[in-house]
PDB file of N, CA, C and O in Angstrom:
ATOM      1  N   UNK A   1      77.145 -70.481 165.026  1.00  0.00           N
ATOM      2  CA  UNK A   1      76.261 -71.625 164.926  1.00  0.00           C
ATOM      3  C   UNK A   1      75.948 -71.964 163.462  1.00  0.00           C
ATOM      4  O   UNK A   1      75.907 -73.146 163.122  1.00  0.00           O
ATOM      5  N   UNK A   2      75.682 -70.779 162.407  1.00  0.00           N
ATOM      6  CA  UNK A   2      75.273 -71.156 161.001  1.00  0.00           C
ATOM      7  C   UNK A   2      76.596 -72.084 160.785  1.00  0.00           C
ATOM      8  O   UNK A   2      76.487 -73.292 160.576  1.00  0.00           O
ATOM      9  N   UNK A   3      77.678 -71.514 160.843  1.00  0.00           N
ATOM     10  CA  UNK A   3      79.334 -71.755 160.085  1.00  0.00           C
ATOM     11  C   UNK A   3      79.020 -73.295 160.735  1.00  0.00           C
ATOM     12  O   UNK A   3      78.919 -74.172 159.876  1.00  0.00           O
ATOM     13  N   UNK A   4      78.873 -73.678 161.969  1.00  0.00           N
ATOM     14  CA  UNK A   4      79.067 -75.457 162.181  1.00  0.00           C
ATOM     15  C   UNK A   4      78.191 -76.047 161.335  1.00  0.00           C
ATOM     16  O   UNK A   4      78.424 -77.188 160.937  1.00  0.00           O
ATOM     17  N   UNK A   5      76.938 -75.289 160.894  1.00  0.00           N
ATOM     18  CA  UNK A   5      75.340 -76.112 160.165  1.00  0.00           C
ATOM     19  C   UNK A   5      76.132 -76.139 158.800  1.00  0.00           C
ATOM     20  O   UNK A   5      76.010 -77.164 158.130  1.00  0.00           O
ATOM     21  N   UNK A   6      76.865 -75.207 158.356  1.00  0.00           N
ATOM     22  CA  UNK A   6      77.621 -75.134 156.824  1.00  0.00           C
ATOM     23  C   UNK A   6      78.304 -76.365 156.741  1.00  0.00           C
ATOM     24  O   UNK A   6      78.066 -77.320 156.001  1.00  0.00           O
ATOM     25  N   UNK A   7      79.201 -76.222 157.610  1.00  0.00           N
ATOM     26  CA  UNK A   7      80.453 -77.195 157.210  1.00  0.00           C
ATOM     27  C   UNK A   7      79.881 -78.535 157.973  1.00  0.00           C
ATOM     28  O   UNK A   7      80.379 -79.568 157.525  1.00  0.00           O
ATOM     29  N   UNK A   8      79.202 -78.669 158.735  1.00  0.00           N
ATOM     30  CA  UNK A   8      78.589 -80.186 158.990  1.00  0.00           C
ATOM     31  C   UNK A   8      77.833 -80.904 157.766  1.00  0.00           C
ATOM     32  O   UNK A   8      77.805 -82.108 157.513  1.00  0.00           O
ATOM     33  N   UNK A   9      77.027 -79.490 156.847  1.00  0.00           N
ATOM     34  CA  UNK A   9      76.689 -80.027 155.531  1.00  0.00           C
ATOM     35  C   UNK A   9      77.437 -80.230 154.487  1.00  0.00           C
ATOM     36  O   UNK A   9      77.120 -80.919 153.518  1.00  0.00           O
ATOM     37  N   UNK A  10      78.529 -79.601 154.648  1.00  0.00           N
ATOM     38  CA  UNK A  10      79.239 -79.585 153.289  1.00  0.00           C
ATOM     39  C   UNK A  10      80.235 -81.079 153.097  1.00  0.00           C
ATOM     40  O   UNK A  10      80.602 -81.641 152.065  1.00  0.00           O
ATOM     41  N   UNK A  11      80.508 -81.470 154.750  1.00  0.00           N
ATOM     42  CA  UNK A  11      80.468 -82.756 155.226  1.00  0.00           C
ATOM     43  C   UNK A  11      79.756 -83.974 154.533  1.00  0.00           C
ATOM     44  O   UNK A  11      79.975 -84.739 153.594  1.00  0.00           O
ATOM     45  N   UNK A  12      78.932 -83.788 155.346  1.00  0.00           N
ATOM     46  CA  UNK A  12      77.665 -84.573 155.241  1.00  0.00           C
ATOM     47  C   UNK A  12      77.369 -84.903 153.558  1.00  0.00           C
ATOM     48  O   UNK A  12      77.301 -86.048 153.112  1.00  0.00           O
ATOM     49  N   UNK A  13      77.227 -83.779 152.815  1.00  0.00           N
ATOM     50  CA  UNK A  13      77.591 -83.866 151.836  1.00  0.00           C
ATOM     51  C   UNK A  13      78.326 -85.004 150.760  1.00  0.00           C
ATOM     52  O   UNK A  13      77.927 -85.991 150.142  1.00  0.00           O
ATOM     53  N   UNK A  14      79.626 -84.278 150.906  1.00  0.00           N
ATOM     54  CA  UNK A  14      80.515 -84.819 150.477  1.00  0.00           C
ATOM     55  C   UNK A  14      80.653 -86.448 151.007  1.00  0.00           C
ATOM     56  O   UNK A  14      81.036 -87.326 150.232  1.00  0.00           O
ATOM     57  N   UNK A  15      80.414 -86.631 151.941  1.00  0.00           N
ATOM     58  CA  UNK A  15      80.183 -88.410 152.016  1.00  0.00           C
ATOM     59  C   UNK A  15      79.074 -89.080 151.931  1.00  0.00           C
ATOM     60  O   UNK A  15      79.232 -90.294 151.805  1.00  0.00           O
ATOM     61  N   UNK A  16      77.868 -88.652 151.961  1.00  0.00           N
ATOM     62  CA  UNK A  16      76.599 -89.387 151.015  1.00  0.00           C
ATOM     63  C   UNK A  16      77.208 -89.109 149.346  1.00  0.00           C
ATOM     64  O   UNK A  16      76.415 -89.737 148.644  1.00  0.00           O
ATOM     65  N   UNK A  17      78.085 -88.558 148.579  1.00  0.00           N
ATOM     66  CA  UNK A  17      78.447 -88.267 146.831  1.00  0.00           C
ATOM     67  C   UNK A  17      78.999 -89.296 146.828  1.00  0.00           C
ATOM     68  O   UNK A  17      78.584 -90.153 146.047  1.00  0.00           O
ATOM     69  N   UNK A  18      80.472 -89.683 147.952  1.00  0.00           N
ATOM     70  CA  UNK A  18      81.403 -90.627 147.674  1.00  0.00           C
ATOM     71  C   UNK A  18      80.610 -92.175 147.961  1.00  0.00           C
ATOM     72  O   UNK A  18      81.168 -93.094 147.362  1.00  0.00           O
ATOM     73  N   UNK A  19      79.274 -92.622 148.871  1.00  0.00           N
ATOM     74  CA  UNK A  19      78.599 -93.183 148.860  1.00  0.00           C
ATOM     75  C   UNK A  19      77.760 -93.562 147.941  1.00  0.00           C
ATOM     76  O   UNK A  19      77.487 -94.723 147.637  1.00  0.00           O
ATOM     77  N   UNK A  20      77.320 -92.538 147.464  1.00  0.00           N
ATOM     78  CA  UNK A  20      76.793 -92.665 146.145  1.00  0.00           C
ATOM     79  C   UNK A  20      77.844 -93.658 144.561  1.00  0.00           C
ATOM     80  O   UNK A  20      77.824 -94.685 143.883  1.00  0.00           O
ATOM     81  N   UNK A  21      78.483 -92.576 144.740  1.00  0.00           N
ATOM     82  CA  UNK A  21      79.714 -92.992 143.447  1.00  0.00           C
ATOM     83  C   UNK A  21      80.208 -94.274 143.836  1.00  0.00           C
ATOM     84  O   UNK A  21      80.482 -94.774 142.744  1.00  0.00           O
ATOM     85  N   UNK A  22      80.544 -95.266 144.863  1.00  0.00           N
ATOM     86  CA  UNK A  22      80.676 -96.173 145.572  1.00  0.00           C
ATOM     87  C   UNK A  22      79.601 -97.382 145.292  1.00  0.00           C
ATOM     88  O   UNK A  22      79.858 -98.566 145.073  1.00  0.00           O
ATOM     89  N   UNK A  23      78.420 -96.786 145.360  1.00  0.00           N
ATOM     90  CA  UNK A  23      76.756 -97.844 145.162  1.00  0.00           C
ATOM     91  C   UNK A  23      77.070 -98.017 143.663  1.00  0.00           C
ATOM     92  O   UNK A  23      77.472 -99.099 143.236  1.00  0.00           O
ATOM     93  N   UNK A  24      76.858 -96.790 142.751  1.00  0.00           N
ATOM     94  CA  UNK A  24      77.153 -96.615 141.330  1.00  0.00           C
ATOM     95  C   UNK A  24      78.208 -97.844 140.644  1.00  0.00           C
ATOM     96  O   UNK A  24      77.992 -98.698 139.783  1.00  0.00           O
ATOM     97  N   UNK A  25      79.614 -97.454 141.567  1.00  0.00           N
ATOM     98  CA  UNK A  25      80.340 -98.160 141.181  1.00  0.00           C
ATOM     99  C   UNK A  25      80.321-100.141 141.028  1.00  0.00           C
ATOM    100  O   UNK A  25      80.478-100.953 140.116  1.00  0.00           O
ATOM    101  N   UNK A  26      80.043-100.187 142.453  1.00  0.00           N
ATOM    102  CA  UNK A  26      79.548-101.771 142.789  1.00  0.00           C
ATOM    103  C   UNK A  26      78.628-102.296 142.063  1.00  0.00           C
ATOM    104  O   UNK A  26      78.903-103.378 141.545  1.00  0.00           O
ATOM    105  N   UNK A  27      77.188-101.659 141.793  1.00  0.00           N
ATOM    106  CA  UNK A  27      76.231-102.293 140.961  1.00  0.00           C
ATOM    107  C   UNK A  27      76.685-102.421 139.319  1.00  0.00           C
ATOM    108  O   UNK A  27      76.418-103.334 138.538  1.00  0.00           O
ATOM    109  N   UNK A  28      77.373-101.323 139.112  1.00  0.00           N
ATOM    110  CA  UNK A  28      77.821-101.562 137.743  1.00  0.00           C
ATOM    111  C   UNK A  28      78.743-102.654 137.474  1.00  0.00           C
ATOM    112  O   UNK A  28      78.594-103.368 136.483  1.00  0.00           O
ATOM    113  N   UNK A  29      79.846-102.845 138.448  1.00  0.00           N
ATOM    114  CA  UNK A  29      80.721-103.884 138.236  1.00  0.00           C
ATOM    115  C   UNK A  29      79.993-105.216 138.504  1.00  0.00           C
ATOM    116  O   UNK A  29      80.255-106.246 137.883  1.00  0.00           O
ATOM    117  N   UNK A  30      79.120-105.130 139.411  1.00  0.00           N
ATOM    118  CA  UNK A  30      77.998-106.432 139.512  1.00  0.00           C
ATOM    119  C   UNK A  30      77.739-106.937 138.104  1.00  0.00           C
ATOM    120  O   UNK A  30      78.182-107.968 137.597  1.00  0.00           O
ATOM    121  N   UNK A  31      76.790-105.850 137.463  1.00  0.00           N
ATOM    122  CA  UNK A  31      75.961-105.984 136.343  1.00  0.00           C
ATOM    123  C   UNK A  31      77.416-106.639 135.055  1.00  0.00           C
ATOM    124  O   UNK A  31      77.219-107.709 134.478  1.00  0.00           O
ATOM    125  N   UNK A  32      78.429-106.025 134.851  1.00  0.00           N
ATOM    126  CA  UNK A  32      79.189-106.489 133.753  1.00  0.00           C
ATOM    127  C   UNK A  32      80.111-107.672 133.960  1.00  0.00           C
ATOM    128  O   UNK A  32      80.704-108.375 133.142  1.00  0.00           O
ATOM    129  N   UNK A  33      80.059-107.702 135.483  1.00  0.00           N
ATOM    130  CA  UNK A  33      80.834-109.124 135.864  1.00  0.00           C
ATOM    131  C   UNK A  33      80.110-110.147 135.378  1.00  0.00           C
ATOM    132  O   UNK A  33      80.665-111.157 134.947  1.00  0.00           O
ATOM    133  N   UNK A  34      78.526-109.971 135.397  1.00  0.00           N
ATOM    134  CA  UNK A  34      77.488-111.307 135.432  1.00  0.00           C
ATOM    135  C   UNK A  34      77.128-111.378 133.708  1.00  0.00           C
ATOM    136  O   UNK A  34      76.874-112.348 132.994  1.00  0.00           O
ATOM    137  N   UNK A  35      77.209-110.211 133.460  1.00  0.00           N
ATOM    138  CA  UNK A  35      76.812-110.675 132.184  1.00  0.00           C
ATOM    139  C   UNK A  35      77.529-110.469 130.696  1.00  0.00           C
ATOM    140  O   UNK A  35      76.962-110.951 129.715  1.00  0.00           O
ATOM    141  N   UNK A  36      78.856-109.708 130.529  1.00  0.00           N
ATOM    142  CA  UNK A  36      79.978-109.311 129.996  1.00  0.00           C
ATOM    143  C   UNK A  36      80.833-110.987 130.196  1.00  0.00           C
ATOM    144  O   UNK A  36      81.226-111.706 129.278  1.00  0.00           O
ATOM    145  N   UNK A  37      80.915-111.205 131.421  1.00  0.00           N
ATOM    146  CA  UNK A  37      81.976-112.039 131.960  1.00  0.00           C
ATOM    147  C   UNK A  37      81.611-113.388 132.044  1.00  0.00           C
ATOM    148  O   UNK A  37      82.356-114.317 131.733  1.00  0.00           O
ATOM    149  N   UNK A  38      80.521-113.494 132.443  1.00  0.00           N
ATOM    150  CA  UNK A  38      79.716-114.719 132.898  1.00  0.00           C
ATOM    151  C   UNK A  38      80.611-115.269 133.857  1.00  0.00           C
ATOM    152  O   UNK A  38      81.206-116.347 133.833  1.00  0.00           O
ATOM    153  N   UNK A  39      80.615-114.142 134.908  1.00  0.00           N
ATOM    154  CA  UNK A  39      81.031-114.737 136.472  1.00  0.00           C
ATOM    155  C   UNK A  39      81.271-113.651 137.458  1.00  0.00           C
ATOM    156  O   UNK A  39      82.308-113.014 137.644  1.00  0.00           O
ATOM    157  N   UNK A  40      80.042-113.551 138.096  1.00  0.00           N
ATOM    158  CA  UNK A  40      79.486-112.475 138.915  1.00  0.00           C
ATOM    159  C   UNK A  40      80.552-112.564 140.158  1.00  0.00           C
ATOM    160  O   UNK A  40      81.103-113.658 140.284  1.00  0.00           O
ATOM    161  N   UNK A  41      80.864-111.654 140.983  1.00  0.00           N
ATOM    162  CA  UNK A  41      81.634-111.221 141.995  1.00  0.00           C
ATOM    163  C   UNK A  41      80.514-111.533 142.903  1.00  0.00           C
ATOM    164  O   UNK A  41      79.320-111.306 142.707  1.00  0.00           O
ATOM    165  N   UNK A  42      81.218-112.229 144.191  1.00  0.00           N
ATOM    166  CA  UNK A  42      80.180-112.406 145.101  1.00  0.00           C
ATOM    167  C   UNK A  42      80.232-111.459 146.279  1.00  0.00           C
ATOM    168  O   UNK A  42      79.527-111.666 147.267  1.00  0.00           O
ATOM    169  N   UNK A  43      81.072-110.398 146.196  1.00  0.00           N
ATOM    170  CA  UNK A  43      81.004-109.495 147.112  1.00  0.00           C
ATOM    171  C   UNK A  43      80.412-107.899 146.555  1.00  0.00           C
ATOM    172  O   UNK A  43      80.264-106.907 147.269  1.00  0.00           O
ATOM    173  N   UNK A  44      80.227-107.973 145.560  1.00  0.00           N
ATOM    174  CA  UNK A  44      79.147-106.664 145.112  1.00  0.00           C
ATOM    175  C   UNK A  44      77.803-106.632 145.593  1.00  0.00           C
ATOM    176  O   UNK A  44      77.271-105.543 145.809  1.00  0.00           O
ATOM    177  N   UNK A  45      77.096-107.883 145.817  1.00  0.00           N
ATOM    178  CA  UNK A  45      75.630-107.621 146.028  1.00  0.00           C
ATOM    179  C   UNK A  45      75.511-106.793 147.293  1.00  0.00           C
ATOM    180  O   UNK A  45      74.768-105.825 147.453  1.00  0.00           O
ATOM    181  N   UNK A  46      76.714-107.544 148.536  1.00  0.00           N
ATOM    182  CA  UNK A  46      76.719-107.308 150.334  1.00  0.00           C
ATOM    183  C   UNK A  46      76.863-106.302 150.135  1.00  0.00           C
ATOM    184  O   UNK A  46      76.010-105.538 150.586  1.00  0.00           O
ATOM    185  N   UNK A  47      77.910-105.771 149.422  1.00  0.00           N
ATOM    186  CA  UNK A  47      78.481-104.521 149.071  1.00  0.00           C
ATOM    187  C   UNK A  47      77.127-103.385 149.095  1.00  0.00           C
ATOM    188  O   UNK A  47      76.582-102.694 149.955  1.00  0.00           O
ATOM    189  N   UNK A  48      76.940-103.655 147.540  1.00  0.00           N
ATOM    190  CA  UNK A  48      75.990-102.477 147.487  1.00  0.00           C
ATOM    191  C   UNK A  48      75.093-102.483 148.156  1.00  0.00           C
ATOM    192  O   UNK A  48      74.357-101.497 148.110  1.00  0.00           O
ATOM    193  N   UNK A  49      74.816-103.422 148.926  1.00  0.00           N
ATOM    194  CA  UNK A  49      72.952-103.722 150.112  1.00  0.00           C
ATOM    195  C   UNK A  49      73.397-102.521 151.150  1.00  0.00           C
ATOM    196  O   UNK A  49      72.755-101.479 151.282  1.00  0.00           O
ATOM    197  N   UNK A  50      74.852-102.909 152.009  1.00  0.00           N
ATOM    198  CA  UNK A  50      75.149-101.970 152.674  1.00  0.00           C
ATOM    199  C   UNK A  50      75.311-100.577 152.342  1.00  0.00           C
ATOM    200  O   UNK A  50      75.234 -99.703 153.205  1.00  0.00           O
ATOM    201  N   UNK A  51      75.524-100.345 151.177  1.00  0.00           N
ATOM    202  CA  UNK A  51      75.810 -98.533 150.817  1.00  0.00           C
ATOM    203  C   UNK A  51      74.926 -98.104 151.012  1.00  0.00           C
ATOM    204  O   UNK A  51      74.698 -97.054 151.612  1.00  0.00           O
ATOM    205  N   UNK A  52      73.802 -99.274 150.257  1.00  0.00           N
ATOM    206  CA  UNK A  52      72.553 -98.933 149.960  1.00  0.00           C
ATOM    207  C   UNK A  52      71.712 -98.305 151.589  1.00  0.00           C
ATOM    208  O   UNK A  52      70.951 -97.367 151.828  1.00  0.00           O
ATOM    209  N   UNK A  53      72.263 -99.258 152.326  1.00  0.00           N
ATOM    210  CA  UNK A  53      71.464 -99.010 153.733  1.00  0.00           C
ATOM    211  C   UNK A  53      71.848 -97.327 154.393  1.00  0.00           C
ATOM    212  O   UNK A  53      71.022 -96.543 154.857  1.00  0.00           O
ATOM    213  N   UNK A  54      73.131 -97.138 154.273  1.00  0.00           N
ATOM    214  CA  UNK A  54      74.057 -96.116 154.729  1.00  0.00           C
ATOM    215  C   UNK A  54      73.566 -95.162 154.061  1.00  0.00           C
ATOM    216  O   UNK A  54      73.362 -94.192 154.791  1.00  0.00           O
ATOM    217  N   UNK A  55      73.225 -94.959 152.791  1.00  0.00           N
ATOM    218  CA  UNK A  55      72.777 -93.689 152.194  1.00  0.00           C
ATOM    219  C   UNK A  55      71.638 -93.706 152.742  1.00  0.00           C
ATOM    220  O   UNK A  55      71.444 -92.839 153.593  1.00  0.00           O
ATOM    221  N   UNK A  56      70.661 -94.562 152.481  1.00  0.00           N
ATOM    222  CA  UNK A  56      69.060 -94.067 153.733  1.00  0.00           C
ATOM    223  C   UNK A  56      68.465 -94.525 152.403  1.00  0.00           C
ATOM    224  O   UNK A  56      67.244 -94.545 152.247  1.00  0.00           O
TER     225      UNK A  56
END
């Protein structure tokens, strides 16, 4: 029973990081598209709202 609680976390884990690095990624490319570029991506905001929701 511990060994399933391990590896369900180590799981669990590992895909709230790649979620993370994912949110990280989107808001940053948001931020330098809009103001580096002066022409924001219109699929970063949906983007990151949803990661945002998924991580909690």
């Amino acid at each position: 029973m511990h060994r399933i609680a391990r590896v369900l976390d180590a799981v669990l884990n590992s895909v709230l990081i790649t979620l993370m690095v994912a949110l990280v990624a989107a808001v940053s490319w948001q931020v330098i598209s809009r103001y580096v570029f002066a022409s924001p991506s219109s699929w970063t905001e949906e983007v990151a709202r949803f990661l945002m929701i998924w991580v909690g």
